[in-house]
C-alpha positions as CSV (number, residue, x, y, z in Angstrom):
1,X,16.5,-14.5,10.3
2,X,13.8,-14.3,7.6
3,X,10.7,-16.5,8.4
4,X,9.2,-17.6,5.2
5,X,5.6,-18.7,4.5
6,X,4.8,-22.3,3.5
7,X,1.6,-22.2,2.7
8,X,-0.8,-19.3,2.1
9,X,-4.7,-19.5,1.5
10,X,-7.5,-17.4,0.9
11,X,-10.8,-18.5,2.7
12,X,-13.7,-16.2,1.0
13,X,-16.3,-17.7,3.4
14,X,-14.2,-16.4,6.6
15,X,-12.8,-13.1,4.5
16,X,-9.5,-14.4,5.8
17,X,-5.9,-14.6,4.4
18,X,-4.7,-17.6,6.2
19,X,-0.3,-18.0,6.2
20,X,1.0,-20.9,8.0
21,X,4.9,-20.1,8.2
22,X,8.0,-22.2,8.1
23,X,8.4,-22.5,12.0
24,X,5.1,-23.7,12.3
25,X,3.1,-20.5,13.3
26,X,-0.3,-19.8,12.0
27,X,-1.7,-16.6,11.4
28,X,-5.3,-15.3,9.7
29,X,-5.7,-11.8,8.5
30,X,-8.8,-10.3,8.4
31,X,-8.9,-9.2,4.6
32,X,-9.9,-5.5,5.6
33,X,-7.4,-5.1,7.9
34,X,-5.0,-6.5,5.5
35,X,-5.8,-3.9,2.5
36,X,-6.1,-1.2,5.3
37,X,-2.0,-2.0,6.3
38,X,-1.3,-1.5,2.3
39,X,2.5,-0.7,2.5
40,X,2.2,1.1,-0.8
41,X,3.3,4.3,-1.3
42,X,-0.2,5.4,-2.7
43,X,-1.6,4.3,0.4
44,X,1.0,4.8,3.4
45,X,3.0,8.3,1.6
46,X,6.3,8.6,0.5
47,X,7.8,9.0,4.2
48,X,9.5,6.3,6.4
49,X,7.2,6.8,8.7
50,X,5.2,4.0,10.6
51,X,2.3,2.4,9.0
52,X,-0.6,3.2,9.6
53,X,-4.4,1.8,8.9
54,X,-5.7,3.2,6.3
55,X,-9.2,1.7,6.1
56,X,-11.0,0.3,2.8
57,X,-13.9,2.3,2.2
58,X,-15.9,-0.6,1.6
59,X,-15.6,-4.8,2.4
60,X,-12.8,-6.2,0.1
61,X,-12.1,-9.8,-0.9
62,X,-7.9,-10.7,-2.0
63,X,-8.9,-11.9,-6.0
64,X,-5.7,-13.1,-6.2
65,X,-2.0,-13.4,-4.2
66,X,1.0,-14.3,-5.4
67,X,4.6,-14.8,-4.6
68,X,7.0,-11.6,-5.4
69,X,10.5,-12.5,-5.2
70,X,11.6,-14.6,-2.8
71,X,10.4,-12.2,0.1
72,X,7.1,-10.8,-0.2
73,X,3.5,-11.8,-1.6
74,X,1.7,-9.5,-4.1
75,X,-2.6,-9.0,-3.2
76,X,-5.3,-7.6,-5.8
77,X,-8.1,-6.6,-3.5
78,X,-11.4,-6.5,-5.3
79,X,-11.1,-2.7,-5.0
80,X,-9.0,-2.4,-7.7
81,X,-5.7,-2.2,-5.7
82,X,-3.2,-4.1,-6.4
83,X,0.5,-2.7,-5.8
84,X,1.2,-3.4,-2.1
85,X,4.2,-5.8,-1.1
86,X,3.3,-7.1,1.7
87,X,6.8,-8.2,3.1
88,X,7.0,-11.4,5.0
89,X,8.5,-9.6,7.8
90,X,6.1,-6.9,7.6
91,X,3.1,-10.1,7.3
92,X,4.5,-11.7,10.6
93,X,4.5,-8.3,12.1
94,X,1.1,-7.7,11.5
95,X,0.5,-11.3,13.2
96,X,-3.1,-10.7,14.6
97,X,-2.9,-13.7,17.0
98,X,-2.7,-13.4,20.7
99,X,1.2,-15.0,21.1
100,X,1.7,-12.2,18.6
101,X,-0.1,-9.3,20.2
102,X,1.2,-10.2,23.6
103,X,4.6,-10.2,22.3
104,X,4.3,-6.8,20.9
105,X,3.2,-5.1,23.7
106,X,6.3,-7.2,26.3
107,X,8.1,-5.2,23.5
108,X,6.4,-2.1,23.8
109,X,5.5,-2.2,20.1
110,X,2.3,-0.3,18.9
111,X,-0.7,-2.8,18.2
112,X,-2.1,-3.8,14.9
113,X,-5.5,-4.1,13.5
114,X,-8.7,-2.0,13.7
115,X,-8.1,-0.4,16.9
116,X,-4.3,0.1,16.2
């Protein structure tokens, strides 16, 4: 089952993406960490291999997002980089909040963030 966002925000002040999803969950990405999980191809490789943090080279600010389809948003970073999709499933995976982390690691998933 696909959990879709309901509202998404960009806080500048906090350098935070901030989703609230459809079954109430509320997550805030770190804009760094965000543009260092870029699923695109440019920034991950043409493999299916996991993803891995790649990280900006500098602090980055999300100029804009927007809605692609009806299953992923779209980010320009003030880098320059704009063509990761960041899936919703891929966005709730990458959940940085505690209920999130603990239930990765019950699930023996790798972690997310800075420290991978």
């Amino acid at each position: 089952m696909t959990i879709w966002p309901v509202e998404v925000r960009r806080d500048h002040a906090a350098r935070l993406l901030r989703v609230r999803w459809q079954d109430g969950h509320e997550s805030d990405y770190e804009y760094d960490v965000l543009r260092g999980y870029c699923p695109c191809a440019m920034c991950q490789g043409h493999n299916a291999g996991p993803l891995r943090y790649q990280p900006p080279p500098r602090p980055v600010t999300a100029h804009t997002v927007s809605q692609v389809g009806n299953y992923a948003l779209g980010i320009a970073w003030s880098d320059g980089h704009w063509t990761g999709i960041y899936r919703f499933d891929l966005l709730r995976r990458l959940c940085p909040c505690d209920e999130c982390r603990t239930a990765r690691s019950q699930a023996g998933e790798r972690g997310v963030g800075k420290d991978g």
